[in-house]
N, C-alpha and C positions, 0 to 999 in steps of 0.2 A: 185550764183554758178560760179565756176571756168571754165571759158573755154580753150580749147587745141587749139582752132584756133576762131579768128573773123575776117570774110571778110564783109566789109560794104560798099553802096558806089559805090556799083556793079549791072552789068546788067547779071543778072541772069536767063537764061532758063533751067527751070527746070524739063521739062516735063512730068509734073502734071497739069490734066485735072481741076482742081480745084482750084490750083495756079500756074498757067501757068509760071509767071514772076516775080519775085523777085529781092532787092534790098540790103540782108544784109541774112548771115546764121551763122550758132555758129556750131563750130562740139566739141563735148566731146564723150571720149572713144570709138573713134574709127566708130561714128553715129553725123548724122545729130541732135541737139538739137533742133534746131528753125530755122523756113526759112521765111520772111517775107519780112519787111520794117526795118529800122532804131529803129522804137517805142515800138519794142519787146528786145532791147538791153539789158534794163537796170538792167534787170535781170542775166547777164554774166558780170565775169570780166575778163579782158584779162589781160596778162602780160604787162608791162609798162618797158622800159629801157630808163634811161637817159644818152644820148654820150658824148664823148667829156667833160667828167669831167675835170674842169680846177681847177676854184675857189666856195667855196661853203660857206656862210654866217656860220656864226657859228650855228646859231638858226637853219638851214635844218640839219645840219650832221647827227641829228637822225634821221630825218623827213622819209629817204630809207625805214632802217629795219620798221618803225613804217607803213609806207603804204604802204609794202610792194613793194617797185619798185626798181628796178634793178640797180645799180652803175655801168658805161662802161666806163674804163678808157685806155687812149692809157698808157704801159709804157715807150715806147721807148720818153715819151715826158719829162719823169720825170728827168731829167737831168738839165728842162729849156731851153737848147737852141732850141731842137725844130727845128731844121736844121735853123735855121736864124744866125749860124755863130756868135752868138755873144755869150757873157759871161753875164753868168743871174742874176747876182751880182750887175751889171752894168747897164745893160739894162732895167730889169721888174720895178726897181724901178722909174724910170723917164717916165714909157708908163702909169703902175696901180698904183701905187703910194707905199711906203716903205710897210705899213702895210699890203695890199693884195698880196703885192711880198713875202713875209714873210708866204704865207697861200695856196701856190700851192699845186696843187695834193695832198690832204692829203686821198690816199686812204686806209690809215691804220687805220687811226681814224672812215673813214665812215666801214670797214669790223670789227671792232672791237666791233661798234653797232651790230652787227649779220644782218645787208642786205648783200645781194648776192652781189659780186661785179666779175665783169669778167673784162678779156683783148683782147683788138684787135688792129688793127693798123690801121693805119690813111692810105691816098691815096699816090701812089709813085709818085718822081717827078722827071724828066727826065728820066727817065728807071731807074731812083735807086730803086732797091729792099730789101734796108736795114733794113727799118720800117716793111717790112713784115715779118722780124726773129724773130720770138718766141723770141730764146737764145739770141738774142738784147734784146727786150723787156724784159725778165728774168732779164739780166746783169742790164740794166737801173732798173726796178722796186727797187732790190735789194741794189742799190751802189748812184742812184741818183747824178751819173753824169760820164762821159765818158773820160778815162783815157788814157795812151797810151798801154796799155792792151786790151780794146777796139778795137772788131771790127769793125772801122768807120773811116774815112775822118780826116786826121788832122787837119782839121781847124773847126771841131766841137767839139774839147777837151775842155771842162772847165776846170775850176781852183780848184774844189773841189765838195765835196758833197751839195747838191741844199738842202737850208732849207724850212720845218723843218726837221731836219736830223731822228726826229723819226717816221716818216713815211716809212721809208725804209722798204719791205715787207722779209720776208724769202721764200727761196726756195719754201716751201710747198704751201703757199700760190699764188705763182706763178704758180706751176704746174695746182692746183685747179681752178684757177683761168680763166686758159685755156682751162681745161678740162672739168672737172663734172658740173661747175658753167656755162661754156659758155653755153653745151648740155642744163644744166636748162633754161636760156636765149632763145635756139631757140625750147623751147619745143619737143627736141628729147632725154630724160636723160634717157628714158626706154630703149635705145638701143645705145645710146650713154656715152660718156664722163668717163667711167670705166672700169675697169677692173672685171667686175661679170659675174657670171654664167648666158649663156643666152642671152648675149648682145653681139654686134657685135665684132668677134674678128678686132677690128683696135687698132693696137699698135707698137709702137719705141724700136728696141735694140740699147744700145748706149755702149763704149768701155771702158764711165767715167760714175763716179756713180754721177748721179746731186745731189744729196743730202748731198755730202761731197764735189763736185766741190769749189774750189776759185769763188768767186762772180767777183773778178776783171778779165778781160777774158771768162766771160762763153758766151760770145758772137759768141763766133769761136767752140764753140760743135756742131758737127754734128751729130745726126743720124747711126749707123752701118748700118740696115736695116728700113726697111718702110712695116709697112702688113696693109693691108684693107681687111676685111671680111675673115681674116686669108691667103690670098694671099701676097706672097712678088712682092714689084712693083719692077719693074729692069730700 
């Protein structure tokens, strides 16, 4: 059975005269399924997300969609340089060697299996808040590699697009990828990550239509307004 939460692992009081104290509970639709020990698990299964997708053997690329587990991938990494200032043409090959530098981020190949694959961003580093733009990460997924178009630091521009070049995602997939798919990732898709009847009104007016936007540049789109629960934040 599919569970919507597993906590394990834990010092649980539950106050139940009968099981006072627990150490693992499973919630589905919205109720307690099981409240016990560890040894009543193995009848749930939780979501599984693997991070920090870099490099992935040939032989797992299917292995996602087939066991069902989640693809996380930073895109603002997809560029290669990865804020390390260097040019990844250069570089990847002398640290991983020709053939694995040749095999980065291929998160088109693993969404094209039909697993879930989302986007998020890695940790900021001296107060840069760069990797935390979407429209970065959009821009990079998209073009796989940082231009002078590019919202970023000039001395993180590469030389060109980061192979394999057919891994480059489209718009929609970006969006999805953010949205619906992330919400599916932290098991909030009933009230999150769409646009449907019923679900929380949180949604972006913007000024550009991202779906015909230039890829080179989509880094510097902003937002018109911002709503959460159909409130505009100011």
């Amino acid at each position: 059975m599919k569970a919507d939460k597993i906590i394990k692992n834990a010092k649980i009081f539950t106050s139940d005269k009968d099981n006072p104290q627990a150490t693992a509970l499973v919630v589905k639709d919205g109720k307690f399924a099981y409240v016990g020990d560890e040894s009543g698990l193995s009848d749930y299964d939780g979501e599984v997300t693997v991070t920090h997708m870099w490099i992935q053997d040939d032989a797992d690329l299917n292995r996602f969609a087939k066991h069902g587990v989640i693809a996380n991938y930073t895109p603002a990494w997809h560029n290669g340089n990865m804020g390390l200032g260097c040019e990844p043409s250069e570089f990847w090959p002398g640290i991983i060697g020709e053939e694995r530098a040749k095999k980065m981020f291929r998160s088109k190949t693993v969404w094209d299996t039909g697993a879930l694959v989302t986007w998020s961003s890695d940790d900021v580093n001296f107060g840069d808040f760069l990797s935390w733009n979407p429209y970065y990460g959009m821009e990079i997924g998209m073009t796989r590699w940082i231009n002078e178009k590019t919202k970023a630091p000039e001395d993180q521009s590469t030389k060109g697009t980061l192979e394999p070049s057919c891994e480059k995602m489209s718009i929609e997939e970006m969006i999805l990828g953010y949205t619906i798919n992330g919400a599916k990732q932290l098991g909030i898709e009933a009230s999150k990550g769409s646009i449907e009847v019923g679900k929380d009104a949180d949604f972006l007016l913007f000024d550009t239509d991202l779906l015909t936007a230039e890829h080179e540049g989509f880094s510097h789109i902003m937002p018109r307004e911002v709503y959460f629960s159909g409130k505009k934040m100011e």
